[in-house]
N, C-alpha and C positions, 0 to 999 in steps of 0.2 A: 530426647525428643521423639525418637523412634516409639518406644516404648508407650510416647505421652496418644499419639497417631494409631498406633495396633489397639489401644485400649479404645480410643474415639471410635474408632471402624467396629468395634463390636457395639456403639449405645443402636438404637435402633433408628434414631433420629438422623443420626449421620449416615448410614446406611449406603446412601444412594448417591454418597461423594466419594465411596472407594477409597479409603485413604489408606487403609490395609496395603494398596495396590502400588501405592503412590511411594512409601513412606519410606522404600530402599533409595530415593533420592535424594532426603534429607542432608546424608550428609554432606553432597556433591557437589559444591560452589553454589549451592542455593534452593532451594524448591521449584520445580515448574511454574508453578502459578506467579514466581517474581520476574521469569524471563517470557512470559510468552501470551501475550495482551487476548489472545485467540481463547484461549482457556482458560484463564485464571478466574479465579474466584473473588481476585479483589478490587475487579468492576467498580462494585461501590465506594469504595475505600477511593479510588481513586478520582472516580465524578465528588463526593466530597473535599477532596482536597482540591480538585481545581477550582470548584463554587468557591472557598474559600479564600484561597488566593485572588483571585478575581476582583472577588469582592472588596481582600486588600489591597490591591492595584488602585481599584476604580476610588475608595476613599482616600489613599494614598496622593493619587494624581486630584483630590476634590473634584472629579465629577458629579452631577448630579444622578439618584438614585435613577436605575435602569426602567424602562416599564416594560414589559414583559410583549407587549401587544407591535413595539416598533422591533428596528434594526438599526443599532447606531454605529455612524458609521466613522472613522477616524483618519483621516489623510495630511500627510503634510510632503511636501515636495520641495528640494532644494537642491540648484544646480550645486556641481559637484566638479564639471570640466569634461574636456573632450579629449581624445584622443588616447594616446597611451602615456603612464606613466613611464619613469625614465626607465627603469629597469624592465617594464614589458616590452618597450621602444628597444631595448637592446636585445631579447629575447627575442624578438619578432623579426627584427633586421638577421640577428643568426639561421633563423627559418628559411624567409627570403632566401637568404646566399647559398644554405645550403641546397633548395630545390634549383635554383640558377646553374648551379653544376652543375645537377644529376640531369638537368635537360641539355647540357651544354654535351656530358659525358654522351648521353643517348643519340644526340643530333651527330655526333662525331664518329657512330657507331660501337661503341662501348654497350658491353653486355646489356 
């Protein structure tokens, strides 16, 4: 693969992507361009595959085709309950008790 990168960095066409520069990365848990959205090169690769998926979602879910000129907008809201579940209720009540001390320890003159 290295090999395949030194030869591309000499065509004249590629030139101006440095890959010569690039290519002692290869073998390093990946190439630059798969970890880091800022510089990669496969921008496009990647807007087509969301168009993509999208598109399958929205025939998937049988929506009607998008029109390009709106903004559709999708909401659903569903109570769900209040308060704490039982195991945050019991995490919560430990917090409580424990600052109840430290203001008990302080008011008492403790460090």
């Amino acid at each position: 693969m290295i090999r395949s990168w030194w030869e591309l960095g000499k065509c004249p066409e590629f030139a101006g992507l440095k890959f010569w520069k690039w290519a002692h990365m290869l073998g390093f848990r990946g190439h630059f361009s798969t970890k880091s959205r800022c510089y990669s090169t496969l921008g496009a690769l990647r807007d087509a595959r969301r168009a993509w998926r999208t598109e399958q979602a929205r025939a998937h879910a049988g929506l009607p085709d998008l029109d390009p000129s709106t903004t559709l907008v999708i909401g659903h809201w569903a109570y769900h309950g209040s308060g704490y579940s039982p195991g945050t209720e019991l995490l919560a009540a430990a917090v409580w008790h424990r600052r109840e001390l430290e203001r008990q320890f302080t008011a008492e003159g403790g460090c």
